[in-house]
N, C-alpha and C positions, 0 to 999 in steps of 0.2 A: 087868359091867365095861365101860367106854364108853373107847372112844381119846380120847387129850388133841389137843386140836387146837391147833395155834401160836398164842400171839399174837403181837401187831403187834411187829416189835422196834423199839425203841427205845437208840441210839445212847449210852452216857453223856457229858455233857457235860465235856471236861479242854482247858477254856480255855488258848491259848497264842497269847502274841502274839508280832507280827514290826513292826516299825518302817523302812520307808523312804521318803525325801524328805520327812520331818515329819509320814507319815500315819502313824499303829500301827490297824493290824487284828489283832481279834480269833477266831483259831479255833479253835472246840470241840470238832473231829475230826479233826484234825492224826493223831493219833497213829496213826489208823486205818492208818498208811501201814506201821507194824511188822506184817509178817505172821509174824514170828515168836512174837507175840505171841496164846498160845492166845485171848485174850478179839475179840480181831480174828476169827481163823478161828471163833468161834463166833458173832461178829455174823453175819458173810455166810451160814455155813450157818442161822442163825434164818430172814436175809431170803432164802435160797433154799427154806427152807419154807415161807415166808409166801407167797411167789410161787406156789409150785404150790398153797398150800390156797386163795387167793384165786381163782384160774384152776381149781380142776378140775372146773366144769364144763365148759371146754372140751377134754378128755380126749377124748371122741369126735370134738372135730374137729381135733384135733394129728392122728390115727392117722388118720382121713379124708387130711388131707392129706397125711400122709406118704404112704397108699398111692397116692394121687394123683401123687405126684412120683414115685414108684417104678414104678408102673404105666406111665408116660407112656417111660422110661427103659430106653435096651437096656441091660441090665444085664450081659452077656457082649457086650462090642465088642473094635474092634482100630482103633486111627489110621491113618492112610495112611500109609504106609511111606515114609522118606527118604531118599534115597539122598546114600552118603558115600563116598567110597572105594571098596574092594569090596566095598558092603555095602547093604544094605537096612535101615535100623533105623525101630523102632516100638513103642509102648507096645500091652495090651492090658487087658485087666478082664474079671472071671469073675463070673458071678450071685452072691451070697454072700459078695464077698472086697470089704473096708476099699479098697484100696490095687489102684495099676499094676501093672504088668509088663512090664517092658522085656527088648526082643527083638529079635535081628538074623536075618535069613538073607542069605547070600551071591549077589553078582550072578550071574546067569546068564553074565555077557562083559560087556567095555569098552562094548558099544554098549548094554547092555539101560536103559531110559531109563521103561521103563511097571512102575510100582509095583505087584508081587503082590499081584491081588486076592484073596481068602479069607474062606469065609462064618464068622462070629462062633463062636466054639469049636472052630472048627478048628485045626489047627496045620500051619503053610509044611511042606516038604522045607528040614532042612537047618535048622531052626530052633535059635537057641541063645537060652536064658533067662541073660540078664546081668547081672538083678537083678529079685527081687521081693518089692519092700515088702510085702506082707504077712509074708512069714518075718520079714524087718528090725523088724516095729512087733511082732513077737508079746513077747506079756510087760509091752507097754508101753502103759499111759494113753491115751498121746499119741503120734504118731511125723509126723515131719516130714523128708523127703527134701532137701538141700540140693546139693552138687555130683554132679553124673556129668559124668564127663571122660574119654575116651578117649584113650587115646595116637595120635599120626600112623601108627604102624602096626597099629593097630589091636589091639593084646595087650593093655593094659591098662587099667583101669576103677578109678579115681580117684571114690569115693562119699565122699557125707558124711551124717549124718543127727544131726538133734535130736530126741529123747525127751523132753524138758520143756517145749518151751512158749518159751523162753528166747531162742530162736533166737542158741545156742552149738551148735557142730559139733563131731564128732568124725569124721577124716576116715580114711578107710580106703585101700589099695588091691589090686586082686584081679589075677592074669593069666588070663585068658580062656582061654588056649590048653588050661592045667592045672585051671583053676578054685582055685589057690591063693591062699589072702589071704596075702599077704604081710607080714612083721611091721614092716611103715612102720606107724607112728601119727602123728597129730596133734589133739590136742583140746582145746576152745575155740575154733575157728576161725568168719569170715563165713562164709557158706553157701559159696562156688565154690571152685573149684581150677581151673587150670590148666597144660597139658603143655610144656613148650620140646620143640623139634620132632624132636629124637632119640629121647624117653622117657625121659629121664636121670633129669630132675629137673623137679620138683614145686611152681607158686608157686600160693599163698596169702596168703590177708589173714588177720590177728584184730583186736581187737578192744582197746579201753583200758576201762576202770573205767565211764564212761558211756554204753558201748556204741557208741563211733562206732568206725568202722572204718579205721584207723591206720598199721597196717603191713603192709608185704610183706616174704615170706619165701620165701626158694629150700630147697628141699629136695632133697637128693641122695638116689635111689632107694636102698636098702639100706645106704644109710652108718650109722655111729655116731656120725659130727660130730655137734656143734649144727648146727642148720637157720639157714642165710647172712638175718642180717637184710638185705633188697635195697633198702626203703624207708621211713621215717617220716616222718609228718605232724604235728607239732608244733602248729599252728596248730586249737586247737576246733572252726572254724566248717569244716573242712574233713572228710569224707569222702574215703575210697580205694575206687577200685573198678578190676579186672583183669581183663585177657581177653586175644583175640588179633585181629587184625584180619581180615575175610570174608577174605581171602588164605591167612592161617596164617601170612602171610611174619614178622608182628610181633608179639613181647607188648606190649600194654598198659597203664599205667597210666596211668586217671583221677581225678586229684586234683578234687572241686569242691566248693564250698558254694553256697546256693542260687543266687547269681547269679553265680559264677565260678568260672573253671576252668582249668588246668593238663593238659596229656597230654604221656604219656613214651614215647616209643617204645624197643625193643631188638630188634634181630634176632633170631626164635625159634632159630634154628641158631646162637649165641651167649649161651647162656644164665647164662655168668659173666660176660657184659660187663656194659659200665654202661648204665644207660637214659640216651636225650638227649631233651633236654623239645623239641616241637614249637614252642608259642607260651608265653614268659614267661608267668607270670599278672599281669593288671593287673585292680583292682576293677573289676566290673559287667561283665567280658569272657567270655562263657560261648563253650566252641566244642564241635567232638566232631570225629575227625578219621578219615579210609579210606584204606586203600591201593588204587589202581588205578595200572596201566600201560598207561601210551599210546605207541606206538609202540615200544615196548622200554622205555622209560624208567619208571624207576618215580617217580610223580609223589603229588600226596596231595589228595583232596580235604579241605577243610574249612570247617564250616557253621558261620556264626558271628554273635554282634552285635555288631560294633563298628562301631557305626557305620549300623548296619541293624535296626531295634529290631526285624522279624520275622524278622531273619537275612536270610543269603545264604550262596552255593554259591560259593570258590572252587577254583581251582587252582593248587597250587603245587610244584615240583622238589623232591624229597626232600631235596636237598643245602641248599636254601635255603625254607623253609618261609615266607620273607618277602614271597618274589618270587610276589605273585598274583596270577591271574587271573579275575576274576568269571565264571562260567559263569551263575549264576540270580541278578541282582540283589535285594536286598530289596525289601518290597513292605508298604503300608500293610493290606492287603487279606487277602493272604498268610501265612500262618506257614509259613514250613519249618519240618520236624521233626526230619529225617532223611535220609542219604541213605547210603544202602544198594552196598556196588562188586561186579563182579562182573567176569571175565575182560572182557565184548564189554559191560558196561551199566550204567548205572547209574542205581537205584532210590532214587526219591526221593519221601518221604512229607511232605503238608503239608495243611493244611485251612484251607481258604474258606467263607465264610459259616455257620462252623459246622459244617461236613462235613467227614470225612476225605478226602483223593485220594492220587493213586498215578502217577507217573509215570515214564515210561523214558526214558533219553538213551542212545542207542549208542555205543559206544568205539571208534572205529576209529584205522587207523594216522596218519592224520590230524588227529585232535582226538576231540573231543568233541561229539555233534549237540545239538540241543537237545531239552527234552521233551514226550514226545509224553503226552499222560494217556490215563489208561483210562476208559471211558463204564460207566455205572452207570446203570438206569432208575429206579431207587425213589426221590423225596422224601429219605428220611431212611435211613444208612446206613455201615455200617464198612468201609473196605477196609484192605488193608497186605499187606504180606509174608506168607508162611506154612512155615516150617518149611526155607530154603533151604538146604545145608549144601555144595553143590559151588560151586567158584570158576569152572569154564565149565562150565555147565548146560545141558542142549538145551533144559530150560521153566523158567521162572520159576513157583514156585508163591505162589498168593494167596489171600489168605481175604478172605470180604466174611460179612456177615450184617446184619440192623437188629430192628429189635423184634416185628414179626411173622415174621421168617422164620429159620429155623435156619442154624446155620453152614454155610458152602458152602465148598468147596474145589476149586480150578480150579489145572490147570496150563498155564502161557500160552508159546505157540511164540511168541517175540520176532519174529521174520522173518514169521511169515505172522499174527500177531495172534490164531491161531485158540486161544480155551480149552477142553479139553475137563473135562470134571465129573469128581471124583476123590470126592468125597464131599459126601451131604446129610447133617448130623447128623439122626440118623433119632427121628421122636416119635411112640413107639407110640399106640395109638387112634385115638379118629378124629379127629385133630387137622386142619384144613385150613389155609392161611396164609390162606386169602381168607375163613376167619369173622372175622377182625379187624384194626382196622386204628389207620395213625399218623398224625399231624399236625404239623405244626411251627406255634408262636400266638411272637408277640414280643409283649412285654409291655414298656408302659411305666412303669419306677423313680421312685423318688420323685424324681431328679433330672434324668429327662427319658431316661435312658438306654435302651436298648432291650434288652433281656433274651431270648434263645431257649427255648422253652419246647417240650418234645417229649410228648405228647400219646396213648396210647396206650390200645385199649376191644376190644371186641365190637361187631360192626357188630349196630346197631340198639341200641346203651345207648342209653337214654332221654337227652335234651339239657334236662331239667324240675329238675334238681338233687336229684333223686332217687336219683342213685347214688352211693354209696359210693366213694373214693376212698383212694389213696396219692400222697403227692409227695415224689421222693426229690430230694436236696442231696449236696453238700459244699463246693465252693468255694476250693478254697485248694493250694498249691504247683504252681499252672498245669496242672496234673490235670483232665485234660476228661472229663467223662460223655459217651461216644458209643455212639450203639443198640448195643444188645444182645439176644437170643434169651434165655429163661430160662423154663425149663420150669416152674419152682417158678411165676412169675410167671401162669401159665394158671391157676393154683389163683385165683386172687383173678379175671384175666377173665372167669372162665367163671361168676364169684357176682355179675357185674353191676359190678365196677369199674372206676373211671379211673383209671389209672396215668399219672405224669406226673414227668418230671424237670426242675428247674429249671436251668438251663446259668448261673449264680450267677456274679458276678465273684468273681475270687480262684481262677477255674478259667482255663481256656486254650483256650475254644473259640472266642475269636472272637481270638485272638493275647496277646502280651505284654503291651499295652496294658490289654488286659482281667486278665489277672491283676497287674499293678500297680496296677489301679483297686481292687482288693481285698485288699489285705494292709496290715502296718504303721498308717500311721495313716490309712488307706482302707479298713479292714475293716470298719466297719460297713454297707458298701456290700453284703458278702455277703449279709447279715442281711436290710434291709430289700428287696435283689432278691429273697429267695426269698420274703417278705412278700406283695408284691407281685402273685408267680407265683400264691402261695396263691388270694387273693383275685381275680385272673383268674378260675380254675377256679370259684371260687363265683360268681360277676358271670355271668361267661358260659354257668350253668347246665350245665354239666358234674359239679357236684357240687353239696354245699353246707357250709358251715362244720362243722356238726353232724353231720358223715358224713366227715371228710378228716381221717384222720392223717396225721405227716410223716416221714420216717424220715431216718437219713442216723449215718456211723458215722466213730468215731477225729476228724478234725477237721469232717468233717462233724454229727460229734456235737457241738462246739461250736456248730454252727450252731444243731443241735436245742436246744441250751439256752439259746442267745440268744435263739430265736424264741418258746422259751417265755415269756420275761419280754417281749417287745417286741410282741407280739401272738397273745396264750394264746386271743383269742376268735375265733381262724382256724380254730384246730384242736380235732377231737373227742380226739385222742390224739395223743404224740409217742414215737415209737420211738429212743431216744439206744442206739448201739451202738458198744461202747469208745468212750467221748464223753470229750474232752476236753477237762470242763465248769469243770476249775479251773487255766487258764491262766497267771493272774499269779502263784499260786502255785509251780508248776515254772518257769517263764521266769526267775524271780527265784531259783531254786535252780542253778548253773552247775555243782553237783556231781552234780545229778539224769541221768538217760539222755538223752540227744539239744537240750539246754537248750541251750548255744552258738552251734551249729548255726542253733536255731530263731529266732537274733536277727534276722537278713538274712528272715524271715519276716514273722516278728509285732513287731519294733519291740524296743530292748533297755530293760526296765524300771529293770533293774536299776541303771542309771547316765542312765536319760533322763527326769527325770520328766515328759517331757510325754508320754511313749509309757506311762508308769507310770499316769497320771490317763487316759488315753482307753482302757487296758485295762481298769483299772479300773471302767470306765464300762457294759464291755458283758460281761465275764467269769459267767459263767452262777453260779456259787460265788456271788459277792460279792454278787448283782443278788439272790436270792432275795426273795421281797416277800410278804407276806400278804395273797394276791392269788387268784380262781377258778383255779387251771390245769386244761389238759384233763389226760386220763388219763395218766401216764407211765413208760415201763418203760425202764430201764437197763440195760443186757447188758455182762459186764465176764470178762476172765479175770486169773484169780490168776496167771497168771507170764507176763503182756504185759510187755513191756521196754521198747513204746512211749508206750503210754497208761496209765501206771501204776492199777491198780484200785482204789486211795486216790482215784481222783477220782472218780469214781462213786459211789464208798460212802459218801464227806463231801457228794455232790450232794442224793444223795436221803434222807442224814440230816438236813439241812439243810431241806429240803423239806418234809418229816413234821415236823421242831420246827416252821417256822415258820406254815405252812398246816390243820397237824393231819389230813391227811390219811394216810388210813389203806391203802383198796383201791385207788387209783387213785394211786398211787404205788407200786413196784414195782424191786426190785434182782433180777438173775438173774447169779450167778457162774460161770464154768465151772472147776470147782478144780483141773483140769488141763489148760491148755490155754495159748494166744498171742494173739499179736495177731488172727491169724486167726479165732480159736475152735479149735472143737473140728475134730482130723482124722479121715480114716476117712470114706470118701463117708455112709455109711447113718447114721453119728452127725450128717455134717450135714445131711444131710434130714430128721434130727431136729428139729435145733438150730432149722432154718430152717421145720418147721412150726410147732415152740411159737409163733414169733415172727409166723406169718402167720395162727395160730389167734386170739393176742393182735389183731391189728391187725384181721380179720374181724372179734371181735367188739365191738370200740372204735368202729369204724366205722359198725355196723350195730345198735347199742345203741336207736338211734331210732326206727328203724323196722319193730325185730327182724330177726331173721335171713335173707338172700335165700338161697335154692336154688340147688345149684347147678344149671348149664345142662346139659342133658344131648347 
């Protein structure tokens, strides 16, 4: 008796057309998008068997590299503890276990300010375990943690979690003191919760039919009422999102769609009043807004562009939110990001030339000083905030990291500048930060523009175009790729690759300007910058076309399908993950998940036909052509709510009809899982060696397979 081995699936063709602006297009996997529909879930499981019998022989080098990432990885740690209140809190992880473990112990006294240190498996004095996601995921596929919110006095614990994939919540709440759950429900809900400042009562978002997020809702702790609807958003293109402000003095709601915004403020210690809107919403007016007090006065900072296409900083009287003051004018050069308040400072994040920075302004009774930035040695690098939770903190804590060096964690004395070290993220072996190294290349676009290109090896990769390469992308909703540490990533350095990100317009590393250059009917600018990047890397012999795949995922995966049809002979292979490869499709569907929204994005088809025809033009679906592609692998989950896994499966059905291509086209489904993938830390070391096993050997198919470094 001989095992049957898969064959290739094959898609049935159920022609369906749609007509607008006097074009009709024809498609013949439309339907794919019923997942209810048994013959659907047996395509994808045909093509997730096709996928593993095509790939197994690299079975040896998935389990290679997963134990590589596993090996490299303390797998019993503990985060540096945050102090809130009376309390020290901190996640942990145990060798063996999916998931966190969230933990508090109790301050020593008002002054104690130095985070208990303790060796990885240990357990504090005084420890309390106040949730652990592993109990939470047992029994389930999938588990996804969404709020933890603690009350201001600290009893209770406001959790939410999703088990499907879906990213729907069901929102629980526990008293610490007892360890009782108490019989509050809510289900369906966006991921957070938040406390009004006595513990009373309980606000919340959910969610409408397309998945945007809509309303707020007050909950009274132990009542029977219906839960107080507090807020609706009528308007599609708009998003809700809640919190409270670095004070706690405020709840907030932020109303925005891609380029506008609206924020509500209410007193936390009023939690039946009405929220009052900060700034009218007027189109194109984006802000985000803090409470800090200056001299007693509680004043409000707010970051905004009107008028300052990188933003600015001002200030203005609670009572009159009109009456401003520029503290940090806009700046062509500049983007503000953020500005962060705190009792004596205020922290403000913004990047230049493609680099994050990080600056302090002091609060006194006075005013406000100006800012002072923190110095960084490396080239290329991340800084920002890290984990701040008290409103007058004796440090300011910060994280930095970049591509060769792991995350550091420092907490900064404001007054004497001194940081002392609170944590290296630790990489077992013998990992050194000085076997390799990064680069920044600018790269000039087809239109003269100058592109940042970050550059990332083993000191001594060969410069002959002999090595193997990765270049990752995305490009879009002003979303900046900035360094990153990623232990997974040592698996491919250490076999002799160039890893290399393109900073793509339609992202936000060089300001607004640059992600306006890239979206609507500027999008194909994303496309041919990462074109471009590509073809650096090979030009300048760091690589070479025949050894470079590209990766890039969700909208960055449209990028991968663009670049596949606009220049297939870059690359030896392209890594599309949740790619969302059939755009005109959903844009033009306003009942689909997030389709409204996405108009102030990608251009509205649906009533413009000039944004309809330039979609059309570059939509990775439509473009298919009977053409050489490199190799391509698709990675999709069956219950993403963002990136529907209809486009995936119509991409690369599409692909196989038209090209006839067999091995070198490839669907991978996750059938229980989100937009994320798969949860569970050791499922994704999985997830992400299949995927680096794939790319290893798409890469290295020319020259056979390099060694790794030892």
């Amino acid at each position: 008796m001989t095992d049957q081995r898969p064959t290739v699936p094959s898609a049935p063709r159920r022609p369906v057309e749609r007509t607008h602006h006097g074009d009709t297009v024809v498609d013949a996997y439309d339907w794919l998008r019923d997942k209810d529909d048994p013959e659907t879930i047996a395509y994808l499981e045909a093509e997730n068997a096709w996928a593993e019998d095509t790939t197994a022989h690299l079975a040896d080098l998935r389990e290679q590299v997963f134990t590589e990432i596993k090996d490299r990885t303390l797998e019993t740690d503990m985060s540096v503890p945050v102090r809130h209140d009376r309390w020290w809190y901190y996640s942990r992880t145990v060798e063996g276990r999916q998931y966190g473990i969230r933990c508090r112990v109790p301050l020593a006294g008002p002054d104690d300010w130095e985070p208990p240190v303790v060796e990885p498996g240990a357990t504090l004095p005084g420890e309390e375990v106040l949730l652990d996601s592993n109990e939470e995921a047992e029994g389930h596929e999938f588990f996804s943690l969404g709020a933890f919110s603690i009350s201001d006095d600290g009893d209770l614990l406001a959790w939410s979690v999703d088990t499907q994939g879906d990213e729907r919540y069901t929102i629980r709440v526990r008293r610490l003191s007892t360890g009782e759950v108490l019989p509050d429900l809510v289900e369906g809900a966006a991921p957070g919760a938040t406390w009004s400042a006595d513990g009373r009562h309980l606000f919340y978002v959910t969610v409408d039919e397309a998945w945007r997020p809509h309303r707020v809702w007050r909950h009274e702790l132990g009542s029977t009422e219906d839960d107080v609807l507090v807020f609706e958003e009528p308007d599609e293109r708009y998003f809700v999102g809640l919190g409270r402000t670095s004070s706690e003095r405020f709840l907030v709601i932020a109303v925005g769609s891609k380029i506008t915004t609206e924020v509500r403020l209410l007193d936390a210690h009023d939690p039946t009043g009405e929220f009052s809107v900060v700034w009218p919403r007027r189109e194109g007016v984006d802000y985000s807004v803090e409470h800090v007090v200056v001299g007693g006065r509680d004043q409000l900072a707010i970051l905004h562009n009107d008028g300052a296409v990188n933003f600015e900083l001002v200030l203005a009287p609670l009572e009159d939110p009109t009456d401003t003051r520029v503290l940090i004018p806009g700046s062509d050069d500049v983007r503000l990001e953020a500005a962060d308040a705190f009792a004596h400072h205020l922290a403000v994040s913004y990047r230049r030339d493609a680099t994050t920075r990080l600056a302090l302004m002091d609060i006194g009774d006075d005013g406000i000083g100006a800012p002072q930035e923190l110095e960084f040695d490396a080239e290329l690098f991340t800084c920002g905030l890290a984990g701040n939770a008290e409103w007058d903190p004796r440090y300011l804590r910060i994280g930095y990291t970049s591509y060769v060096e792991p995350a550091t964690i420092w907490d900064l004395e404001p007054a004497t500048g001194e940081r002392i070290l609170r944590r290296r993220a630790p990489v077992l072996g013998d990992f050194d930060p000085q076997d390799y190294e990064q680069h920044r290349a600018w790269v000039r676009a087809d239109d003269g523009a100058l592109v940042p290109l970050s550059i990332v090896c083993r000191r001594g990769t060969p410069r002959d175009g002999s090595a193997p390469g990765l270049i990752y992308g995305y490009g879009s909703y002003e979303i900046s790729l900035d360094p990153d540490f990623s232990i997974s990533r040592l698996s491919l350095l250490d076999r002799g690759f160039v890893y290399a990100v393109a900073h793509v317009r339609g992202g936000g590393e060089l300001g607004r300007a640059w992600y306006d250059q890239g979206k609507q009917l500027a999008k194909k600018n994303t496309f041919t910058d990462f074109v471009a990047c590509a073809r650096h890397l090979a030009d300048e012999r760091w690589t070479s076309a025949d050894r470079l795949v590209a990766e890039g995922g969700s909208a960055g995966g449209l990028l991968m399908g663009a670049v596949a049809n606009l220049a297939p002979d870059a690359f030896a292979g392209i890594f599309a993950d949740v790619p969302f490869v059939d755009p005109l499709t959903t844009i033009l569907d306003p009942s689909l998940p997030l389709t409204v929204i996405e108009w102030d994005e990608w251009g509205d088809p649906l009533h413009d036909p000039e944004v309809y025809a330039y979609m059309k033009g570059y939509a990775p679906y439509e473009n298919v052509a009977d053409i050489e592609y490199p190799a391509i692998l698709a990675g999709t989950s069956l219950n993403d709510t963002r990136v529907l896994y209809v486009e995936p499966a119509k991409w690369v059905a599409r692909l196989r009809e038209v090209t006839g291509a067999e091995r070198s086209v490839l669907l991978r489904t996750e059938m229980a899982a989100g937009h994320g993938g798969v949860s569970g830390r050791y499922a994704a070391w999985r997830q992400r060696a299949w995927e680096l096993a794939w790319i290893i050997d798409t890469a290295t198919r020319v020259t056979g397979a390099i060694p790794r470094n030892s």
